[in-house]
N, C-alpha and C positions, 0 to 999 in steps of 0.2 A: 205639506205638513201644516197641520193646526196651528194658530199660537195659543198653547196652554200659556201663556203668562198673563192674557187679557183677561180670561176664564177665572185668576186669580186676582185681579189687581182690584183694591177697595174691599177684601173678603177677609176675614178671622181665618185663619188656617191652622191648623193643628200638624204639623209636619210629619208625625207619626203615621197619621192616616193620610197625610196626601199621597202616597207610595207604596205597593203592598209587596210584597213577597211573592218570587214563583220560582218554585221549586228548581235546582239545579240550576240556578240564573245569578246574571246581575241584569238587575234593569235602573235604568237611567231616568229622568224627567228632569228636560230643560224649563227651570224654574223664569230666568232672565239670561239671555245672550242680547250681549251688544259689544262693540268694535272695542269697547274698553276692558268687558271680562264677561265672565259666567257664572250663575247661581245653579248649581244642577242636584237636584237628590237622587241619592240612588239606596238600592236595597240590594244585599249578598246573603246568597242562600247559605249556607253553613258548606265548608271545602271550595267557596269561589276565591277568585283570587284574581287582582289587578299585579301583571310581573312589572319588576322595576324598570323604571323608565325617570327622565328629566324632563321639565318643563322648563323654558327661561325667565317666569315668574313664579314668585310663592302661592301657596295655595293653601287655605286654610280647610281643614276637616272640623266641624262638629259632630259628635255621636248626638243622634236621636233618639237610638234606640238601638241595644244588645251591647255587643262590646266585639272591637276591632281589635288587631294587629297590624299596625303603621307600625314602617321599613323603613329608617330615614340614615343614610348611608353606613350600613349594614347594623345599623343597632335597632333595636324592637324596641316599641311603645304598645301597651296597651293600653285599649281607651276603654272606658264605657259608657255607659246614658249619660250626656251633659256635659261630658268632656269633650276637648277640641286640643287640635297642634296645627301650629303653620309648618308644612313642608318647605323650604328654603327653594328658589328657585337655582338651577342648575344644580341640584344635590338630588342623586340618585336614589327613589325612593320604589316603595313598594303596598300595596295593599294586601291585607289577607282573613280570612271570614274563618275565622277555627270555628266559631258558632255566628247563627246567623243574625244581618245586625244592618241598621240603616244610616246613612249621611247626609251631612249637605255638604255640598264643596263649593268653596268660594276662591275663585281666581281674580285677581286683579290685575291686568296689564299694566304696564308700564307704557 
């Protein structure tokens, strides 16, 4: 595995374009991993879907781009460009792409 985060560090990024779209997919790009958390974008085609699951830390979502459906135990949020939610950790959540739409996810360990 590359470290795409070298490739990044000291650059102007535009978030939007760091991540494109492919059809029928979610694709991921690890932004920063280390033993403390993750920065990861990702892009969902329009009908993808992350099913609910818990993490045992919170996790923050920003929209960069389209508009999401966050699941945060059993209630819906809709996000769209520029909005963000912290997922609570140990609170069963869920992703969902009614139309297609990009993120960043921010995890923080404890």
């Amino acid at each position: 595995m590359t470290n795409k985060s070298t490739e990044l560090k000291g650059k102007g990024v535009l978030l939007n374009e760091a991540i494109e779209y492919s059809k029928g997919s979610i694709v991921s790009k690890t932004i920063i991993k280390k033993k403390t958390g993750t920065i990861t974008l990702f892009s969902f085609d329009e009908g993808q879907n992350l099913s609910e699951h818990t993490v045992p830390f919170d996790a923050l979502v920003f929209i960069i781009d389209g508009e999401a459906e966050i699941i945060i135990n059993k209630k819906s949020h809709m996000l769209k460009t520029g909005q963000m939610i912290i997922m609570p950790a140990d609170i069963p959540h869920a992703v969902n792409a009614n139309k297609k739409f990009k993120m960043l996810l921010t995890m923080i360990k404890d």
